[in-house]
N, C-alpha and C positions, 0 to 999 in steps of 0.2 A: 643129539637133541635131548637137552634136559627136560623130563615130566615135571608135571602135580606130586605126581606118586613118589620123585624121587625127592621132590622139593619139604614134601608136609612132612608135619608130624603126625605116627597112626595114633590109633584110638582114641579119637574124641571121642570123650563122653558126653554123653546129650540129657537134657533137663527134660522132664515131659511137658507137655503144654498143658496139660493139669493140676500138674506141680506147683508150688505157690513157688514165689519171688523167693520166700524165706528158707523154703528150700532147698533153691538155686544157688542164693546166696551161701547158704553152708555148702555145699556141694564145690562151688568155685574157692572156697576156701581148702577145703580137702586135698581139691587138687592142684590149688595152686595158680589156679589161673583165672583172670578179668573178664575170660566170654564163654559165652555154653552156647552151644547148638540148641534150638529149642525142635524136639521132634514130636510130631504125633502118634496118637497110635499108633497108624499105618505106618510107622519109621519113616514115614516122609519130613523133610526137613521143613518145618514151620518158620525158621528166620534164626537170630541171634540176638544172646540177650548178652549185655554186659554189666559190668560193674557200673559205668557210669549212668546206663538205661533207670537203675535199681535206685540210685542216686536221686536221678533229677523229675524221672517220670512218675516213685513213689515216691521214696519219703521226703525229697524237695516238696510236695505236693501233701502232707500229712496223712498219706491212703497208708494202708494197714498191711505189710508185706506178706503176714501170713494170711490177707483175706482176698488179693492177687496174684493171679495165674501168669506164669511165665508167656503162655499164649496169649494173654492180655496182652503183652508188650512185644508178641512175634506181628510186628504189621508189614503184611504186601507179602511180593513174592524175595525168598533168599537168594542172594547175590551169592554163586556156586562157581565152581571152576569143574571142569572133567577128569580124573586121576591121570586120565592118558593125553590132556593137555600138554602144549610145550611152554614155557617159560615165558615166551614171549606173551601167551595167551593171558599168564598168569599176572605181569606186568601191566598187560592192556586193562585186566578188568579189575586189578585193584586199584589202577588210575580213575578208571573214568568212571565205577564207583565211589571215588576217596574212602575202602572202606581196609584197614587195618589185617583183619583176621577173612580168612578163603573158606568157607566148608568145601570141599573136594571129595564129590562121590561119583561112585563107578554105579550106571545105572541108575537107579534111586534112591541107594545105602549111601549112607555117609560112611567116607573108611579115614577123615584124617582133615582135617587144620591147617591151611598154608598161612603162617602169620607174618606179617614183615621183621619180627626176625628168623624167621627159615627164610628167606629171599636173603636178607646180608647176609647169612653163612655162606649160601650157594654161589649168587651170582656176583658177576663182576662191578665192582666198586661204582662207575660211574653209571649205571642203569641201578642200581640200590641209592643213587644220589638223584637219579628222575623220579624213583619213585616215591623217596622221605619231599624231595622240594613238591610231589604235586597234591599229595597226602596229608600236609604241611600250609595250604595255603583254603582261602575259603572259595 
C-alpha cells in the first residue's frame, strides 16, 4: 500500500498568514512553485494560496499586495490528506475536492505537498487519467 508520505514531496514551505500576498508572491517565486501553504502561528495550516488566488482575488481587483495578508485569502477549513494515508485516500479527496495540490500532515505539522504531479509519477496511468478527467471538468 502506497502512502501520502511516500507519494509527496517534503518540505513545503509555508507563507505566514501575516505575511502579505507580496511576500508570498516572492517567496513562490524563490522556490519555484504556484502554491504555499498558508500557516499560522500556531503552525496549524490556514489553507492555500496560489498563483492564481494572487491573480484574480488581488490585483484582478486593484487591492494592494503588499497591504493583503496571505490569511486574507486562507478561507474555510484546508482540504489535507494524512502522511500515513494510502493512495486511494489520496485520489478520493483530490477528486471530490477538484483540488490540484494535498498539504499532507502527520498530526497538525505539515511535512509535505502531494501535487498531481507526484500522483503521475507514482500511480498507474489510468487512475492518474480519473484523476486529470475529474480535476479537468467544472
Amino acid at each position: 500500500m502506497t502512502t501520502a508520505r511516500e507519494i509527496m514531496t517534503e518540505g513545503a514551505e509555508c507563507v505566514g498568514a501575516e505575511e502579505t500576498v507580496l511576500d508570498a508572491a516572492k517567496k513562490m517565486t524563490e522556490c519555484g512553485v504556484g502554491a504555499l501553504p498558508v500557516c499560522g502561528t500556531d503552525d496549524k495550516l490556514k489553507g492555500m494560496l496560489t498563483d492564481r488566488d494572487i491573480v484574480v482575488k488581488v490585483l484582478g481587483v486593484g487591492k494592494d499586495p503588499a497591504r493583503v495578508t496571505a490569511g486574507d485569502l486562507a478561507q474555510g477549513e484546508a482540504v489535507t490528506i494524512g502522511a500515513d494515508d494510502d493512495a486511494e485516500e489520496v485520489l478520493r479527496t483530490m477528486t471530490s475536492h477538484k483540488v490540484r495540490r494535498l498539504p499532507v500532515i502527520d498530526g497538525h505539522r505539515l511535512v509535505g505537498i502531494v501535487a498531481q504531479a507526484d500522483v503521475a509519477r507514482v500511480l498507474p496511468d489510468p487512475k492518474v487519467g480519473d484523476l486529470l478527467a475529474a480535476l479537468s471538468t467544472d
